[in-house]
C-alpha positions in Angstrom: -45.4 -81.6 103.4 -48.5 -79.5 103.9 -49.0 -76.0 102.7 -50.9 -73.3 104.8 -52.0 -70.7 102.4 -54.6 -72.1 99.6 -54.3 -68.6 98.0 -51.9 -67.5 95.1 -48.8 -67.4 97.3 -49.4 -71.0 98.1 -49.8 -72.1 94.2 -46.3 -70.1 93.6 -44.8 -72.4 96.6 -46.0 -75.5 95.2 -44.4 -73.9 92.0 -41.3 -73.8 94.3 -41.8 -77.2 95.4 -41.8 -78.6 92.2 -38.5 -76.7 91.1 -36.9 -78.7 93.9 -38.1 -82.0 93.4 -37.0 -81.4 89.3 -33.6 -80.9 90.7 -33.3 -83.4 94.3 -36.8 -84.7 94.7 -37.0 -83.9 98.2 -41.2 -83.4 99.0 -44.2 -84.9 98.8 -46.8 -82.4 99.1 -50.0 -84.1 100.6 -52.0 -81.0 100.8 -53.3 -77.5 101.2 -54.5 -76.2 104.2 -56.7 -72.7 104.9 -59.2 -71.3 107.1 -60.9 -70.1 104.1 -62.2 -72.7 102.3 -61.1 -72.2 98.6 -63.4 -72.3 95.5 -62.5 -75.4 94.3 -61.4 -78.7 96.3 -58.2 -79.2 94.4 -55.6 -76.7 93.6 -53.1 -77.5 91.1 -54.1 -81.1 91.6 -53.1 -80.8 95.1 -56.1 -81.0 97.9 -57.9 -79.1 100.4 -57.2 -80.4 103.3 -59.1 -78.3 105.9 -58.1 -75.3 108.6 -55.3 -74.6 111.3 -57.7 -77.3 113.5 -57.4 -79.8 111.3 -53.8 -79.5 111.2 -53.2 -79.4 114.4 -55.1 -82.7 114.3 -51.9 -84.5 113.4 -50.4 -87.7 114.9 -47.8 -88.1 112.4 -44.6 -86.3 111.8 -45.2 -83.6 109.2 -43.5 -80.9 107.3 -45.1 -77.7 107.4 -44.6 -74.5 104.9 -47.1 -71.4 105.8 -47.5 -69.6 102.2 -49.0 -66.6 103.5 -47.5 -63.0 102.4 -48.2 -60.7 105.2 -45.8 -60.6 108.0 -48.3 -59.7 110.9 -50.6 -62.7 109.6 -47.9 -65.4 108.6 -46.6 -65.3 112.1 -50.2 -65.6 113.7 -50.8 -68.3 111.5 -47.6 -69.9 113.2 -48.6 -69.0 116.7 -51.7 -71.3 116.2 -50.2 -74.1 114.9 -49.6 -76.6 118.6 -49.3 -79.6 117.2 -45.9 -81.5 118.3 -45.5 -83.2 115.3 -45.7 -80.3 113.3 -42.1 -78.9 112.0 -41.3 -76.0 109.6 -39.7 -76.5 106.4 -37.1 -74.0 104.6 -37.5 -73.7 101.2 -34.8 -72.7 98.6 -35.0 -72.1 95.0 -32.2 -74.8 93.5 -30.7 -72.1 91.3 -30.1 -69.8 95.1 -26.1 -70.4 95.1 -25.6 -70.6 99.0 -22.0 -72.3 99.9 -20.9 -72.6 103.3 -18.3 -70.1 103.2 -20.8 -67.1 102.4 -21.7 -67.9 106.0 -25.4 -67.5 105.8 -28.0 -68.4 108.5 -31.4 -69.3 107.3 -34.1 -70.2 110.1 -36.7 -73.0 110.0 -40.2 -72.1 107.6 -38.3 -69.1 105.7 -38.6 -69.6 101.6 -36.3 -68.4 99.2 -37.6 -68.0 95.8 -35.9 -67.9 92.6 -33.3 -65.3 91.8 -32.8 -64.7 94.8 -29.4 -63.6 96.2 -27.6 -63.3 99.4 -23.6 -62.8 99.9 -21.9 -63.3 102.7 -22.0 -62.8 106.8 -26.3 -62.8 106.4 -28.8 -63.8 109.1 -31.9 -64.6 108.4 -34.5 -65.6 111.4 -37.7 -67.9 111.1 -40.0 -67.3 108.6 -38.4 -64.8 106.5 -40.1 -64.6 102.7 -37.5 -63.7 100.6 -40.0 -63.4 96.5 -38.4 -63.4 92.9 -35.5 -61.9 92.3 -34.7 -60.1 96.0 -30.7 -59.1 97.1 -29.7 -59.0 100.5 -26.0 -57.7 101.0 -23.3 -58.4 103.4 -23.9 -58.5 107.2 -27.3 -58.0 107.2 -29.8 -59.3 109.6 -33.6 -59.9 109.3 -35.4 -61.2 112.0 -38.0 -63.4 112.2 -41.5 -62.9 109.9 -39.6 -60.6 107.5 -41.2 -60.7 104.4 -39.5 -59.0 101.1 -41.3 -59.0 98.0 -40.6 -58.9 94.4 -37.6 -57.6 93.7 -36.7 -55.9 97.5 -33.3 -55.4 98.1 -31.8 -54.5 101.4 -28.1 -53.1 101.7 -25.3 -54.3 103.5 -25.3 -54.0 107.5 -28.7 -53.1 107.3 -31.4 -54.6 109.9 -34.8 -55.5 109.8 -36.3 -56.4 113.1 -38.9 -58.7 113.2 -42.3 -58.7 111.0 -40.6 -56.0 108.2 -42.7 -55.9 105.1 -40.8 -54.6 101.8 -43.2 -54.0 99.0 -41.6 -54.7 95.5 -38.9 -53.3 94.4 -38.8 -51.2 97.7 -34.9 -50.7 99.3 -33.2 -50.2 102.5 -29.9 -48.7 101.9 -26.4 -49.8 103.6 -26.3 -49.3 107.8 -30.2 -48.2 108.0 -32.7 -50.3 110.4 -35.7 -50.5 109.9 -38.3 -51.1 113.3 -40.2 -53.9 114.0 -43.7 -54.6 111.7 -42.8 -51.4 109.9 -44.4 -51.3 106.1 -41.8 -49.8 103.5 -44.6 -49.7 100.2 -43.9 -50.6 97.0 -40.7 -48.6 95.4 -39.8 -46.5 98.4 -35.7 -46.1 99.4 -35.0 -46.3 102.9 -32.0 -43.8 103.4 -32.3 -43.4 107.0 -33.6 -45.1 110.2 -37.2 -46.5 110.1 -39.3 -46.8 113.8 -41.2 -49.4 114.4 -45.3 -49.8 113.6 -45.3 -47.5 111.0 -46.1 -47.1 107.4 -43.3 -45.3 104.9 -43.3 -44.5 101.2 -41.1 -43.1 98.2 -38.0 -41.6 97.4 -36.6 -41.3 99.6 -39.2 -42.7 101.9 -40.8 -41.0 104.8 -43.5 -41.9 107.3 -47.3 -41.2 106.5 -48.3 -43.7 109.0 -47.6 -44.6 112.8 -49.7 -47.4 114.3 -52.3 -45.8 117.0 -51.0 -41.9 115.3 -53.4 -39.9 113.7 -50.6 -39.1 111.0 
């Protein structure tokens, strides 16, 4: 496996990684990979590797896992990744209790940290970052490149279309959806529908930014 993100992110997925192998040893992580070149060659005795070229450099199969937090970036991080031999792993925190009659759906590269937890009827697309200690209630849907951190807990039947970004401990109640690439900052309660490209905060939250607005 490979890790794109040589940042702090990535060290809490190797974290992850090694949580999994303690359990089911399951990866072999041969390196870190980031456009920016870190300040050390080593992190947490794992390589530098080199860039999204020298991944997509590849001619064997490989298992990817792109550790990088924002939604907008993770999935153009993604887009520039060609190389056939490239796959994306899902990551789940051992302790995650996920049976097959809770009748979840996890797409390929999402990672589900510790403490973590989802109930029942749940879809969850590709890519999704789900941090420490997030909820996710019944029938719920997040689309691809949804990324909830610390703490963010989203209500039953609610819906995040694709590239969400929940700050921590931030909440979108039961029923409400939330628009594609919105930002719902750190805290803020979602009681009510959210557009799409836009910025909201507090309690409950309310728009103070609209992509190309002068709001």
């Amino acid at each position: 496996m490979a890790i794109f993100g040589a940042g702090g992110l990535g060290r809490e997925i190797l974290m992850l990684v090694h949580q999994i192998n303690e359990v089911s040893p399951t990866w072999d992580v041969v390196g870190f990979y980031d456009d920016k070149h870190p300040t050390t060659d080593s992190i947490n005795g794992v390589p530098y590797r080199g860039t999204v070229q020298d991944l997509n450099t590849t001619t064997e199969p490989l298992h990817v896992v792109v550790a990088v937090g924002s939604s907008h970036s993770r999935a153009a991080v993604v887009a520039r990744l060609t190389a056939p031999h490239l796959t994306y792993a899902t990551l789940i925190h051992p302790d995650v209790r996920l049976q097959p009659y809770q009748q979840v759906q996890i797409g390929a590269g999402s990672i589900i940290t510790q403490g973590c937890i989802l109930t029942t009827d749940i879809q969850l697309g590709r890519h999704v970052l789900m941090n420490l200690g997030c909820t996710i209630g019944h029938d719920a849907v997040l689309e691809d490149f949804c990324s909830l951190m610390p703490h963010a807990n989203v209500g039953g039947e609610a819906y995040l279309e694709t590239g969400v970004y929940l700050g921590t401990n931030a909440t979108v109640l039961n029923q409400v959806r939330v628009g594609a690439q919105t930002i719902l900052g750190a805290g803020g309660v979602a009681v009510r529908n959210l557009p799409a490209n836009c910025t909201a905060v507090g309690v409950p939250a309310s728009v103070i930014k609209v992509v190309g607005s002068s709001l």
